[in-house]
PDB file of N, CA, C and O in Angstrom:
ATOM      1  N   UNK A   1       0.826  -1.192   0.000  1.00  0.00           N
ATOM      2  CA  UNK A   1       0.000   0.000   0.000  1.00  0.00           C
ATOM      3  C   UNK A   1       0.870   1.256   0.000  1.00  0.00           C
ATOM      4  O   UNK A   1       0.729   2.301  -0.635  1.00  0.00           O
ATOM      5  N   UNK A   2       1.478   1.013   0.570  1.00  0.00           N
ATOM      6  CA  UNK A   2       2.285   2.471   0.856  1.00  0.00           C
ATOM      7  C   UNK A   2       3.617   2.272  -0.397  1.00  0.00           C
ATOM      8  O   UNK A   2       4.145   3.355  -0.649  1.00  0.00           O
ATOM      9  N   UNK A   3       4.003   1.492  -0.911  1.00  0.00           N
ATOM     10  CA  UNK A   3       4.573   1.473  -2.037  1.00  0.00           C
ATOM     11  C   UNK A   3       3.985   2.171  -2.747  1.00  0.00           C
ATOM     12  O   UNK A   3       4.391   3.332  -2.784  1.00  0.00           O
ATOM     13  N   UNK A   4       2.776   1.804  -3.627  1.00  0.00           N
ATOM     14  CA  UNK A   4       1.748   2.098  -3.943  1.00  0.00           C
ATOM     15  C   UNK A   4       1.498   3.379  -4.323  1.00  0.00           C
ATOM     16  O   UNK A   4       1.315   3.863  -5.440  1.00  0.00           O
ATOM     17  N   UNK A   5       1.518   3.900  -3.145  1.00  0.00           N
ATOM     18  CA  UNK A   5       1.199   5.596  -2.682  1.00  0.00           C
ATOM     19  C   UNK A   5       2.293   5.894  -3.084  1.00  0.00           C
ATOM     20  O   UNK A   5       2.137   6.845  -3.850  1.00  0.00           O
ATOM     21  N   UNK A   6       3.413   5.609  -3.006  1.00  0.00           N
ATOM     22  CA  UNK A   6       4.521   6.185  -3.183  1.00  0.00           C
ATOM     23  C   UNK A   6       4.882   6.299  -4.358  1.00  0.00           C
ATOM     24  O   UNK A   6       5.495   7.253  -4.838  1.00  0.00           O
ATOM     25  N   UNK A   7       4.532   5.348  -4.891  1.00  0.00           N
ATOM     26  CA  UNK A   7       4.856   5.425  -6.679  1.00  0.00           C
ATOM     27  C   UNK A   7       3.584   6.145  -7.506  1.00  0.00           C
ATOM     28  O   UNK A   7       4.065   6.305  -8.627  1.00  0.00           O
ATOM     29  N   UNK A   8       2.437   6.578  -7.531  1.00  0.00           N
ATOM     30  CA  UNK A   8       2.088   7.378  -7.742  1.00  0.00           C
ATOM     31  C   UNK A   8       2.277   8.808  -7.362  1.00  0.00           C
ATOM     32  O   UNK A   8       2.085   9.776  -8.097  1.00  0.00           O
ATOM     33  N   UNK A   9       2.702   8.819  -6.039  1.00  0.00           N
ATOM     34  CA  UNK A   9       2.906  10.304  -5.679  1.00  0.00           C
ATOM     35  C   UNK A   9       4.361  10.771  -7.035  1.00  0.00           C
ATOM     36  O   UNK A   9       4.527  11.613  -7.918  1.00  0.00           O
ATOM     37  N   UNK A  10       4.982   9.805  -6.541  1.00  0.00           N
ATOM     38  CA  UNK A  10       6.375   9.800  -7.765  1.00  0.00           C
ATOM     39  C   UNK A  10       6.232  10.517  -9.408  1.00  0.00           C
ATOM     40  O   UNK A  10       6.769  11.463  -9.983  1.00  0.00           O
ATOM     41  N   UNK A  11       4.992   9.278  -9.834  1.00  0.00           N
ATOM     42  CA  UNK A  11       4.456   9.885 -11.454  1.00  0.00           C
ATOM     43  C   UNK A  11       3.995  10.840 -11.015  1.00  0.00           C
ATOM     44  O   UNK A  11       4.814  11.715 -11.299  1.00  0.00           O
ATOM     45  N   UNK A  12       2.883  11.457 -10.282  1.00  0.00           N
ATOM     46  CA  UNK A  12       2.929  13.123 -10.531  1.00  0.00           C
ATOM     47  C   UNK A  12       3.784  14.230 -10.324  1.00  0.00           C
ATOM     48  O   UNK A  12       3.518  15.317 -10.835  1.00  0.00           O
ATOM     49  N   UNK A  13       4.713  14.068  -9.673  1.00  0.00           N
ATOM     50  CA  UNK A  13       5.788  14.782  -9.280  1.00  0.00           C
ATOM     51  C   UNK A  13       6.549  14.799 -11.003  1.00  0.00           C
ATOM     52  O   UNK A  13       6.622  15.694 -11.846  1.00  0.00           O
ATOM     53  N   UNK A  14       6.976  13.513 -10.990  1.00  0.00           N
ATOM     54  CA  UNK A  14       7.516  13.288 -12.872  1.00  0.00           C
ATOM     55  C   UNK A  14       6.790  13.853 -13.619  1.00  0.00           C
ATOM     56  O   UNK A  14       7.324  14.676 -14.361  1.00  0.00           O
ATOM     57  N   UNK A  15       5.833  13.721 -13.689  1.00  0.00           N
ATOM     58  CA  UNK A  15       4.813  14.558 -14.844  1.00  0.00           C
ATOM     59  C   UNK A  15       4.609  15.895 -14.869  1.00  0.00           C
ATOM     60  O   UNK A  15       4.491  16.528 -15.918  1.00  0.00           O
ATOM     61  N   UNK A  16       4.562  16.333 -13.872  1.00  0.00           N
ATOM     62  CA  UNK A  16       4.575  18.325 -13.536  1.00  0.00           C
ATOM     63  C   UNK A  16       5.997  18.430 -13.636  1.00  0.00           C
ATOM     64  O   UNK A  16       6.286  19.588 -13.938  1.00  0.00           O
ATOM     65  N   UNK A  17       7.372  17.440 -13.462  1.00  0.00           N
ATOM     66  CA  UNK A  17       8.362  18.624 -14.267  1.00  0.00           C
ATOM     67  C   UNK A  17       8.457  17.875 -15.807  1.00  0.00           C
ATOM     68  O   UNK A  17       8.716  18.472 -16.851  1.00  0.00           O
ATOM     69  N   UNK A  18       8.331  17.211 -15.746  1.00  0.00           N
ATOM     70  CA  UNK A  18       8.254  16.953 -17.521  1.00  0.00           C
ATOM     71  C   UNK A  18       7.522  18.071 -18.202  1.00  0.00           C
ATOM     72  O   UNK A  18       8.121  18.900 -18.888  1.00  0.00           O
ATOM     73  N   UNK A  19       5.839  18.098 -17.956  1.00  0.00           N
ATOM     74  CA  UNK A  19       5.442  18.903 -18.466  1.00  0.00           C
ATOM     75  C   UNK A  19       5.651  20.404 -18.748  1.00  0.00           C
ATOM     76  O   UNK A  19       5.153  21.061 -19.662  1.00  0.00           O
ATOM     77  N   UNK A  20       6.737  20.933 -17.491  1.00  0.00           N
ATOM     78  CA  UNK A  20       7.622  22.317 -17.311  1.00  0.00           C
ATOM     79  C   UNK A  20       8.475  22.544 -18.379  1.00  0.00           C
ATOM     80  O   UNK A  20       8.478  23.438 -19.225  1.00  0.00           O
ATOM     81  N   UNK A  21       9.573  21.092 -18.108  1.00  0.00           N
ATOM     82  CA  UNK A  21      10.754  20.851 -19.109  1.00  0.00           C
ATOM     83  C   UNK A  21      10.183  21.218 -20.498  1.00  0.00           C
ATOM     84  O   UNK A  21      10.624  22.170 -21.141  1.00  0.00           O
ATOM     85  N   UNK A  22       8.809  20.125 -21.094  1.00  0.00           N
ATOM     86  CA  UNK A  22       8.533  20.228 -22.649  1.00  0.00           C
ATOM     87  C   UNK A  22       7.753  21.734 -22.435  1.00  0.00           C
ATOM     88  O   UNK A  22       7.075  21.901 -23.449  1.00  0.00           O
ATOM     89  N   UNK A  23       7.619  22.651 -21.704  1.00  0.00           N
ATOM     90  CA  UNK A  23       7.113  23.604 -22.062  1.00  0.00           C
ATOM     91  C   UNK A  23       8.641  24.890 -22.519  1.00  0.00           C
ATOM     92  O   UNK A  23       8.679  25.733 -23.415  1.00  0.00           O
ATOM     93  N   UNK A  24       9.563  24.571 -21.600  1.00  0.00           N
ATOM     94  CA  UNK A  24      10.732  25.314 -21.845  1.00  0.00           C
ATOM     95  C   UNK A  24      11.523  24.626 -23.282  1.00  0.00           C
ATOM     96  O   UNK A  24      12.167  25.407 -23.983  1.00  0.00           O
ATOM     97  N   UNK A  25      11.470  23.623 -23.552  1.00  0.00           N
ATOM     98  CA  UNK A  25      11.494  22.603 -25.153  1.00  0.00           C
ATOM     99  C   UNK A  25      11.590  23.430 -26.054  1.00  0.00           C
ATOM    100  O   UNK A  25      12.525  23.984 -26.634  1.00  0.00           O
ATOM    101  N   UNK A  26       9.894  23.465 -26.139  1.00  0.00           N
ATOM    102  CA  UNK A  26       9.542  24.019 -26.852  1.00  0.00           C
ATOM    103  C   UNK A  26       9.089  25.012 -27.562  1.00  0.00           C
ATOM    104  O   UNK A  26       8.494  25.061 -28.639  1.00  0.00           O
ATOM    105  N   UNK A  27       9.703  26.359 -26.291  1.00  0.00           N
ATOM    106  CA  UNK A  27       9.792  27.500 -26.155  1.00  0.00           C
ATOM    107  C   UNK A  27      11.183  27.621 -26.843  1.00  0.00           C
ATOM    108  O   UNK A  27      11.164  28.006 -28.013  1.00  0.00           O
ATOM    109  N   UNK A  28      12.474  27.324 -26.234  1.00  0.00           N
ATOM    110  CA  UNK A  28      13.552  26.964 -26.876  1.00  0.00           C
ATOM    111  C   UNK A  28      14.066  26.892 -28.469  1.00  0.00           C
ATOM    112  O   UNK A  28      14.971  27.351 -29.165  1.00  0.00           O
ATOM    113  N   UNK A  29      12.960  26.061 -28.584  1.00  0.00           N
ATOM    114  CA  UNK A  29      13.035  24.874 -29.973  1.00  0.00           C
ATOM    115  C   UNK A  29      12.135  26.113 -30.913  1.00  0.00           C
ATOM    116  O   UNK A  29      12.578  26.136 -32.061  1.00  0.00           O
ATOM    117  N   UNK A  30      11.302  26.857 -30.757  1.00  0.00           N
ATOM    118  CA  UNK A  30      10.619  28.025 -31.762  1.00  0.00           C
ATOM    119  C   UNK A  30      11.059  29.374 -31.839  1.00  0.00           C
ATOM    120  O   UNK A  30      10.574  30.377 -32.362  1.00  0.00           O
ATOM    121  N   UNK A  31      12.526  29.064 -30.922  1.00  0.00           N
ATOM    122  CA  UNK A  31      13.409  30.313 -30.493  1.00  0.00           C
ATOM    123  C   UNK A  31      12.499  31.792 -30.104  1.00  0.00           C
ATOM    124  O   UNK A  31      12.784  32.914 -30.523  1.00  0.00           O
ATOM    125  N   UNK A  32      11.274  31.418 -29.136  1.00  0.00           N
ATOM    126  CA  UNK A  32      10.879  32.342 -28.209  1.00  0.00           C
ATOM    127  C   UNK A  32      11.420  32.588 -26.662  1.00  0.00           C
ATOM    128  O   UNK A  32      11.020  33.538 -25.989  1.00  0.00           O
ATOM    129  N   UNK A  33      12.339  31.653 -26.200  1.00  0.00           N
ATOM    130  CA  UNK A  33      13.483  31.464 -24.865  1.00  0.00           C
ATOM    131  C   UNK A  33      14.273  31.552 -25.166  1.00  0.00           C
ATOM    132  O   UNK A  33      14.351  30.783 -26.124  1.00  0.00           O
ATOM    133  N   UNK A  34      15.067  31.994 -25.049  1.00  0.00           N
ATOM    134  CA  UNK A  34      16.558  32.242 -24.352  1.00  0.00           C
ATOM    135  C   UNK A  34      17.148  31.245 -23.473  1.00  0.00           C
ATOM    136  O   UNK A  34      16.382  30.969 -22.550  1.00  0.00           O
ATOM    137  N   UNK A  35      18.310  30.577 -23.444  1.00  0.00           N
ATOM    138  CA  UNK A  35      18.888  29.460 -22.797  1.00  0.00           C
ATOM    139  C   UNK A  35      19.363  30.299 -21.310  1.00  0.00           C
ATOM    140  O   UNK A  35      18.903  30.054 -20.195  1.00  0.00           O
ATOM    141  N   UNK A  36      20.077  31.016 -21.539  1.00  0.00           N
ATOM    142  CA  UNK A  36      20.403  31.840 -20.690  1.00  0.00           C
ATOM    143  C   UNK A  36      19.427  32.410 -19.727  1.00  0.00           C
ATOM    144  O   UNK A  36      19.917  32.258 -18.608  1.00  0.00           O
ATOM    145  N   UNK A  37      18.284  32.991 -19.645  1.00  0.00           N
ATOM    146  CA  UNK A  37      17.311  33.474 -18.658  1.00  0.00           C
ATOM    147  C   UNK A  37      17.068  31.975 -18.038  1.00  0.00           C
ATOM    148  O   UNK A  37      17.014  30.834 -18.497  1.00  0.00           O
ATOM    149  N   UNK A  38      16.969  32.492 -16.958  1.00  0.00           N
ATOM    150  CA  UNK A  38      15.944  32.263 -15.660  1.00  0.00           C
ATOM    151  C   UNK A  38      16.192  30.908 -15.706  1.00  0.00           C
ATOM    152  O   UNK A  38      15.262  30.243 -15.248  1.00  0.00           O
ATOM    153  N   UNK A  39      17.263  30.195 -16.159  1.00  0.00           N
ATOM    154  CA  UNK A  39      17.724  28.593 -15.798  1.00  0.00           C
ATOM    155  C   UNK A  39      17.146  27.734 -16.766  1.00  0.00           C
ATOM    156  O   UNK A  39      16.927  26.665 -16.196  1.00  0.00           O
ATOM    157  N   UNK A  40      16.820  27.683 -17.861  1.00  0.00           N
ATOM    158  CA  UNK A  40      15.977  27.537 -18.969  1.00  0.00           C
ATOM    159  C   UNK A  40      17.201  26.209 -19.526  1.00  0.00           C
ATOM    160  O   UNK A  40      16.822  25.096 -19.890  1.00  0.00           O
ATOM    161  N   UNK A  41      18.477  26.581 -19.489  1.00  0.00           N
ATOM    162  CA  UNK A  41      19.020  25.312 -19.481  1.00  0.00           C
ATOM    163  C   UNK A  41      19.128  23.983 -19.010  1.00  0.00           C
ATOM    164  O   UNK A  41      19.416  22.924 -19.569  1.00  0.00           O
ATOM    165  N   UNK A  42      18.751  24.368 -17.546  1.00  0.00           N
ATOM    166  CA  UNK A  42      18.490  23.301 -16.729  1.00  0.00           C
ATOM    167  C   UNK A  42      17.427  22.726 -17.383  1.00  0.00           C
ATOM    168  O   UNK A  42      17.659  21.535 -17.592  1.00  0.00           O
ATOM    169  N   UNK A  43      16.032  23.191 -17.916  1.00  0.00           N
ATOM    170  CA  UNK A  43      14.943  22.732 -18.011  1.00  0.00           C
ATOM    171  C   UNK A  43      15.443  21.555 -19.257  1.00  0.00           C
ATOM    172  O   UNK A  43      15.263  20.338 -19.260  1.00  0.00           O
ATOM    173  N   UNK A  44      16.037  22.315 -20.143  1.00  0.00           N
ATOM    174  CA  UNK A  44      16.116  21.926 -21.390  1.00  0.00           C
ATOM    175  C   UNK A  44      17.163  20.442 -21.336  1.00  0.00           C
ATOM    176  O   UNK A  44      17.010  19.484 -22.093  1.00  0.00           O
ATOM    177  N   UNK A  45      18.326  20.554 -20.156  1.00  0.00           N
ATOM    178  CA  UNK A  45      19.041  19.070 -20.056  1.00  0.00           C
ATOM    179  C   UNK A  45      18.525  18.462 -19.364  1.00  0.00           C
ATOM    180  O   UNK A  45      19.084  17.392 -19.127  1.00  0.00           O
ATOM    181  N   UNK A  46      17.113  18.750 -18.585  1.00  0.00           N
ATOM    182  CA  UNK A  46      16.531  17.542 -17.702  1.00  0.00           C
ATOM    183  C   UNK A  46      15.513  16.997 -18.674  1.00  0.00           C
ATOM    184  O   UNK A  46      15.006  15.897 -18.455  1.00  0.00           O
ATOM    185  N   UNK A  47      15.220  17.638 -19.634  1.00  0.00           N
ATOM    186  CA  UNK A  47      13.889  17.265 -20.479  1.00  0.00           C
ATOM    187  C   UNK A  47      14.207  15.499 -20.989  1.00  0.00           C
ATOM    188  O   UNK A  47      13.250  14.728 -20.917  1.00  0.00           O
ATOM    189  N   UNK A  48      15.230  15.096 -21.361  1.00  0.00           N
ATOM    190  CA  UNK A  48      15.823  14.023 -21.779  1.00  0.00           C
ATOM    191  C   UNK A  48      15.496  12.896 -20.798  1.00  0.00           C
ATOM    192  O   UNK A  48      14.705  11.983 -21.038  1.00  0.00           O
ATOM    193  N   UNK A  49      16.351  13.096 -19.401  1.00  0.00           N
ATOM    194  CA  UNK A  49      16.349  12.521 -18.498  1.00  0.00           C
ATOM    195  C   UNK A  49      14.822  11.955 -18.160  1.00  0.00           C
ATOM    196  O   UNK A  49      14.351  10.821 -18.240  1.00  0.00           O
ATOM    197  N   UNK A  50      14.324  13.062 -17.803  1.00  0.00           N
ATOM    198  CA  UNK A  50      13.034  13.037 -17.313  1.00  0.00           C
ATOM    199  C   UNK A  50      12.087  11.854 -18.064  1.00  0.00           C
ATOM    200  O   UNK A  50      11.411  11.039 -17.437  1.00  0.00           O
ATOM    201  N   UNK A  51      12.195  11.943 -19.803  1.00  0.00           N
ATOM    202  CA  UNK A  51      11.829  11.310 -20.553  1.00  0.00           C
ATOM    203  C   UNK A  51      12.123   9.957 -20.699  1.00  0.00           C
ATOM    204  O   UNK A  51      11.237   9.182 -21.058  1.00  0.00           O
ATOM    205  N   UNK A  52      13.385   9.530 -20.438  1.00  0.00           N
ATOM    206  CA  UNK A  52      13.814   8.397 -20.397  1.00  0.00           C
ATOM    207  C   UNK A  52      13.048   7.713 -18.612  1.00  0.00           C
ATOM    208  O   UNK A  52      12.454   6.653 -18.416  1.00  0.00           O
ATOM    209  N   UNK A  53      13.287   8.485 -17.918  1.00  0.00           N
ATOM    210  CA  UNK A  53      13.062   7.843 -16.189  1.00  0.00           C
ATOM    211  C   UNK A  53      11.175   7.527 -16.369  1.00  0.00           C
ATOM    212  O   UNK A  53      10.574   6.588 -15.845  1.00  0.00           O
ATOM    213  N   UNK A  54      10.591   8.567 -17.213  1.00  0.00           N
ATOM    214  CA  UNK A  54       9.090   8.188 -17.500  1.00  0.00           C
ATOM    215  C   UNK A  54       8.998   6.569 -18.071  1.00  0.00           C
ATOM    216  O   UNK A  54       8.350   5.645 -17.581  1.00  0.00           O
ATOM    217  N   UNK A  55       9.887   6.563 -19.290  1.00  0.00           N
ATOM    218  CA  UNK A  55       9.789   5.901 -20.056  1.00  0.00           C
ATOM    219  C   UNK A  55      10.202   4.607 -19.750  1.00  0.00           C
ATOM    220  O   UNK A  55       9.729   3.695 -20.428  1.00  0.00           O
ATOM    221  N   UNK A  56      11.113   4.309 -18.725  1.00  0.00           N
ATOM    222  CA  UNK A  56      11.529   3.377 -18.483  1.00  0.00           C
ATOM    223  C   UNK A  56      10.640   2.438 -17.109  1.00  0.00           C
ATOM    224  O   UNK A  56      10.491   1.217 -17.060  1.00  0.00           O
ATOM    225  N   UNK A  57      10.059   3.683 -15.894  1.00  0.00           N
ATOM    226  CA  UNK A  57       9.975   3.006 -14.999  1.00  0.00           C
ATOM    227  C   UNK A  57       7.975   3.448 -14.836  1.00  0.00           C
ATOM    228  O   UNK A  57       7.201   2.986 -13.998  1.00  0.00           O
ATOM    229  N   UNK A  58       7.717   4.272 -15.756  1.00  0.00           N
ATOM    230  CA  UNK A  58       6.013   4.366 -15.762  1.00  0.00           C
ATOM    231  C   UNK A  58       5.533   3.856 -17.021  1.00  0.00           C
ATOM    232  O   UNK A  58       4.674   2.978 -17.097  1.00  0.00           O
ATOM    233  N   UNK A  59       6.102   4.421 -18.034  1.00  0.00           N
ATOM    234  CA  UNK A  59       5.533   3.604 -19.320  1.00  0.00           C
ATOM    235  C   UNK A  59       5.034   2.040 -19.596  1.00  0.00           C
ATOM    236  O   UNK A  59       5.534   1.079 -19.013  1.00  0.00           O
ATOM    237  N   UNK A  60       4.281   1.970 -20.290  1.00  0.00           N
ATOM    238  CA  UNK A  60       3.621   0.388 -20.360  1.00  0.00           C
ATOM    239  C   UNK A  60       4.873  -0.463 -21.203  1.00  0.00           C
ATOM    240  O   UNK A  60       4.907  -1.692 -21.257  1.00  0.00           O
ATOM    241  N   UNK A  61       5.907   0.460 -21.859  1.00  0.00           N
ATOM    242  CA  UNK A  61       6.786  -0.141 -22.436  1.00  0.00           C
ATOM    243  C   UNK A  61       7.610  -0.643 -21.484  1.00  0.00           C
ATOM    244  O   UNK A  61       8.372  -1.553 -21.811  1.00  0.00           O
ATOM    245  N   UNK A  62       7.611  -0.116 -20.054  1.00  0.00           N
ATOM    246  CA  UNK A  62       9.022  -0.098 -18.983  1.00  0.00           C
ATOM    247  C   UNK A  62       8.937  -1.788 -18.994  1.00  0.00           C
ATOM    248  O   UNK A  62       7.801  -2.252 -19.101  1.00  0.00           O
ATOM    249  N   UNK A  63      10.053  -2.726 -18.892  1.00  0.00           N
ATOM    250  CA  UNK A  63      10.272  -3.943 -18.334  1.00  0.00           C
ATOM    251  C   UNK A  63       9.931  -4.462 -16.985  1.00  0.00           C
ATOM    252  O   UNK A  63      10.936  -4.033 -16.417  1.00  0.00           O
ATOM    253  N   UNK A  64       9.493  -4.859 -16.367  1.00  0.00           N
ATOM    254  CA  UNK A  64       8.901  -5.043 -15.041  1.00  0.00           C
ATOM    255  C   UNK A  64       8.566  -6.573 -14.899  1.00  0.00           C
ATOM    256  O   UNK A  64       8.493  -7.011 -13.750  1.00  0.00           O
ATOM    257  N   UNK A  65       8.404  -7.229 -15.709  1.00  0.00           N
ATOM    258  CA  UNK A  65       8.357  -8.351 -15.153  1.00  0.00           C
ATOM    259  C   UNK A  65       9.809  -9.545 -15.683  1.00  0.00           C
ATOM    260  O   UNK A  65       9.977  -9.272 -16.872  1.00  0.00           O
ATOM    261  N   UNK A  66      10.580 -10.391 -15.384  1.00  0.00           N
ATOM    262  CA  UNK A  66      11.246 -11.152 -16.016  1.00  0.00           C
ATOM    263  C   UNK A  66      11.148 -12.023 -17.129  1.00  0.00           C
ATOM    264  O   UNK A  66      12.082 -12.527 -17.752  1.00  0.00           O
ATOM    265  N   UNK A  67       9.446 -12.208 -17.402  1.00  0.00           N
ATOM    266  CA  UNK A  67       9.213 -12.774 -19.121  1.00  0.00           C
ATOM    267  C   UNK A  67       9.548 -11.746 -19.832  1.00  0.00           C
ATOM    268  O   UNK A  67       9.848 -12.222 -20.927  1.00  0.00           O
ATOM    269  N   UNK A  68       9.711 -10.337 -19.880  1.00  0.00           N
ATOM    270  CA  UNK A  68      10.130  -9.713 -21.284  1.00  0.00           C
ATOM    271  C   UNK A  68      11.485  -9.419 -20.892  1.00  0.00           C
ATOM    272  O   UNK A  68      11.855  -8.326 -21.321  1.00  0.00           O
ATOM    273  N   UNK A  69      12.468 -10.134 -20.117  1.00  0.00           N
ATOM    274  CA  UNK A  69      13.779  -9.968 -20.351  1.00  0.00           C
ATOM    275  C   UNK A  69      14.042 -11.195 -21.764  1.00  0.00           C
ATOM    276  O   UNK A  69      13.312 -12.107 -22.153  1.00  0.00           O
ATOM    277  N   UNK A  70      15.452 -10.702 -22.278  1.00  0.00           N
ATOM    278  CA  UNK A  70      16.168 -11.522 -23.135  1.00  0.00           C
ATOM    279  C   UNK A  70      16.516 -12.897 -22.186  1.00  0.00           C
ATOM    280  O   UNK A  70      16.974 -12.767 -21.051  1.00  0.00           O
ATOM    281  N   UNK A  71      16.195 -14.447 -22.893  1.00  0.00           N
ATOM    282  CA  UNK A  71      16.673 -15.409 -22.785  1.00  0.00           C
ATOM    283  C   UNK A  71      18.011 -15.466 -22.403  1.00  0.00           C
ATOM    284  O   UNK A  71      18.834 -14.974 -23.176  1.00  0.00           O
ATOM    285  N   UNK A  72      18.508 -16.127 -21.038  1.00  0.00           N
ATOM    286  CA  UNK A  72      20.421 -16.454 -20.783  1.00  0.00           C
ATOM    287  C   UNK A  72      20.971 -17.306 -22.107  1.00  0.00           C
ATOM    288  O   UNK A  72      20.583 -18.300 -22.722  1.00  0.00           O
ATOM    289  N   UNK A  73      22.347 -16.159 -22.235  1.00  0.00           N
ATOM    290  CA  UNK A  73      23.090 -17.383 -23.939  1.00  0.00           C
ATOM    291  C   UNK A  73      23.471 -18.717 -23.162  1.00  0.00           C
ATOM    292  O   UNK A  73      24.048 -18.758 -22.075  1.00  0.00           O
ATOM    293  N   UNK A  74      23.011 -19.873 -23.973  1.00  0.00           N
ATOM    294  CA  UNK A  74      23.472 -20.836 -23.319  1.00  0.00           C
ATOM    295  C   UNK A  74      24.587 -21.785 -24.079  1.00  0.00           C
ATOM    296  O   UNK A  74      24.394 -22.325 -25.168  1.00  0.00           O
ATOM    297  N   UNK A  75      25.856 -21.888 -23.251  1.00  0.00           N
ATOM    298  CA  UNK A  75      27.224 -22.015 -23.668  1.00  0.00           C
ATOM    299  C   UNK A  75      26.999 -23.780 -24.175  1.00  0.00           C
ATOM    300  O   UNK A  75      26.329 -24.597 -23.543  1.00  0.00           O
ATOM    301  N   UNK A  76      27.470 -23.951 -24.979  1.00  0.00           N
ATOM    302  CA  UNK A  76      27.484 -25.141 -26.206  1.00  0.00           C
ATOM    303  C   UNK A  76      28.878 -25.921 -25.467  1.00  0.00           C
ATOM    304  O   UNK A  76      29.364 -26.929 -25.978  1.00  0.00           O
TER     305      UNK A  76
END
């Protein structure tokens, strides 16, 4: 239970700065920001991170159980 709680509290926390990060992105990316103001870099090298840590440990793609690991090579 309290896992639970904890890992959702987690995805929303992930998701409100993701959603920050792709807002500074893509402010960036249409050259209406400036890298330089107001830490806008930071936003822009966590945007990656952030994306991958979604992607890996909330996404339906993330690995989580040991049937979708790769088979052990087995030595001949």
């Amino acid at each position: 239970m309290k896992q639970a709680l904890s890992r959702a509290l987690l995805l929303v926390l992930l998701l409100g700065l993701l959603i920050a990060s792709l807002k500074v992105t893509v402010g960036w990316w249409r050259g209406e920001l400036l890298l330089t103001e107001d830490g806008n870099w930071l936003w822009l090298a966590l945007f990656p991170v952030l994306l991958v840590i979604w992607w890996r440990y909330f996404s339906v793609f993330g690995c989580k159980e040991p049937a979708c690991l790769l088979p052990k090579d087995e030595e001949r």
